[in-house]
N, C-alpha and C positions, 0 to 999 in steps of 0.2 A: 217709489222710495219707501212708502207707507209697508208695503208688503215687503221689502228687502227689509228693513228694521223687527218684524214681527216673523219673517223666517228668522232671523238672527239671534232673536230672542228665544225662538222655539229650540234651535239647535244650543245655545248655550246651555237651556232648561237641560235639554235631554240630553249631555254633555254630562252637566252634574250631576242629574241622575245616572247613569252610568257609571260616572268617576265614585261616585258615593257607594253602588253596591262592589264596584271592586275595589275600595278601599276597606269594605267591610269585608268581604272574601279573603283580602289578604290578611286582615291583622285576624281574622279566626282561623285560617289554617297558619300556626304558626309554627310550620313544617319547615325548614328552609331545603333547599334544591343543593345539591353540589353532584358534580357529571350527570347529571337528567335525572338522580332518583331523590327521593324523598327522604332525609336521615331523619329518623324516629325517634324523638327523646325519651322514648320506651326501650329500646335497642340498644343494645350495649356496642363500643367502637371496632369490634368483627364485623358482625352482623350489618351495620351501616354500609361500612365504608366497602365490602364485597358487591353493594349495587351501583357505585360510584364509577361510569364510566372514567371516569378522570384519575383512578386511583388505581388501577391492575396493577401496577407495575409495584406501590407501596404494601398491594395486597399480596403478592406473589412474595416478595423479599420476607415480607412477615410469615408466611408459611413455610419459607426455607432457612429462617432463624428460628423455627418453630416456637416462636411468640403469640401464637393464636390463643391459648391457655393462658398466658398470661393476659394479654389485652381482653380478653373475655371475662378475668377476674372481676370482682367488685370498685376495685379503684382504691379512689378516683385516679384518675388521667386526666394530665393536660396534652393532648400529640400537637403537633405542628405537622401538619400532615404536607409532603410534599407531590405535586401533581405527578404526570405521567411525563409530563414538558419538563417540568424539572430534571424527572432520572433522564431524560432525552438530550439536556443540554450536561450531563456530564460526558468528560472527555470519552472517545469512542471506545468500548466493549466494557468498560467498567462495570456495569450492571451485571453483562452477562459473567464475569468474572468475581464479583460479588456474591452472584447465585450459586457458584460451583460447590460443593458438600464440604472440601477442602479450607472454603475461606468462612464456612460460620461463626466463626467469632468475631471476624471484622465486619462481617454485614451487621451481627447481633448488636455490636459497641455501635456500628451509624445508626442503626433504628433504636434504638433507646436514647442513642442521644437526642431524639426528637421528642421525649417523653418527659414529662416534669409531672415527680410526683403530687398529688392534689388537684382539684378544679378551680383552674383560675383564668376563668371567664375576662373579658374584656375589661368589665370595671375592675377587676382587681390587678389585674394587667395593670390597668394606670395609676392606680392605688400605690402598689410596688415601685413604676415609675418614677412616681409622685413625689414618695418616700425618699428616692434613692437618690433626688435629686437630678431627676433627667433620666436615669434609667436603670433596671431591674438586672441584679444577677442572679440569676433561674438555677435551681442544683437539678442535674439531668439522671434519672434511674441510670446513664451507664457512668452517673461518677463525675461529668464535664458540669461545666460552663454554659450558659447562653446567656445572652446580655437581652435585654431588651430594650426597647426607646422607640419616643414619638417622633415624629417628626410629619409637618404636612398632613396631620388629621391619619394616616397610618401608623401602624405598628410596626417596626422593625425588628427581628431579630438579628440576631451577630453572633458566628459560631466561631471556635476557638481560632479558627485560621483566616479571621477578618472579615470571613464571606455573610454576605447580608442577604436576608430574605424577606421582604414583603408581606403580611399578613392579608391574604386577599378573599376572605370571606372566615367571619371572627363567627365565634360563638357557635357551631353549630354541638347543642346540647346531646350529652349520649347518657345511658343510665348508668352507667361508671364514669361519668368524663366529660369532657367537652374538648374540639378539635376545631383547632384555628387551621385554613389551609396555607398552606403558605405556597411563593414561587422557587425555591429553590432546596436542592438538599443540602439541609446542614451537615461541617464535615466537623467531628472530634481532631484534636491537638493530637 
């Protein structure tokens, strides 16, 4: 019993110690992850989000709205970036007919409407909230709407045709911007 208690003790020790150098690991790389790569709050929101397995599809759309120059500007930006799952759960070929050289003005008005001029980070997300009494209305670089609101310790957004998106990894810093990902693409009115 003697020795079951003093293992028990040893593995808690070494437990702690453990848990203490990767809690110290984590809060000094304080790099966050989105699709397996590293977004670089040196790196402007090109340059990031082009390592982001999770993001082809938002990265493709912006080189055929030719908004690379722009998103590469100084800023700031706020994007609501939506995954690859997302353009995947829109209705079938829409993406691929989105892309065609013929509809760049509609792809251009849905990717900007994910863009809200200035950086506003989380806490000013709920600042705005806060403000607005429950929830924030976002003016979007193509001109719309996006509402925003808590709910359940998340961030909601709400695009002009009711549709809700989930903020499912807030804050990741860029050196023009910062990009909330969200689950779904928001669509303009």
């Amino acid at each position: 019993m003697k020795k079951l208690v003093i293992a028990l003790g040893v593995s808690v020790l070494l437990g702690a110690c453990a848990g203490s150098g990767m809690s110290n690991a984590s809060s000094s790389a304080a790099t966050p992850m989105v699709g397996g790569a590293p977004m670089y709050p040196t790196k402007d929101i090109v340059d990031n989000a082009v390592n982001s397995k999770d993001h082809t599809t938002l990265v493709a759309a912006v080189k055929a709205a030719d908004l690379v120059a722009t998103l590469k500007s100084p800023g700031p930006f706020t994007v609501f970036a939506p995954t690859n799952a997302s353009f995947a759960a829109l209705p079938a070929g829409t993406v691929d007919t989105l892309l065609k050289p013929e509809n760049k003005a509609t792809l251009t008005k849905v990717l900007t409407y994910h863009v809200v001029p200035g950086r506003m980070d989380s806490a000013a997300l709920m600042s705005a909230i806060n403000a607005g009494g429950g929830k924030a209305m976002l003016k979007t670089a193509s001109g719309g709407t996006l509402t925003a609101t808590m709910s359940g310790g998340t961030v909601w957004v709400t695009d002009a045709k009711g549709g809700t998106a989930a903020v499912t990894i807030a804050n990741v810093y860029q050196s023009n911007g910062v990009i909330h990902v969200v689950n779904k693409v928001l669509l303009p009115g």
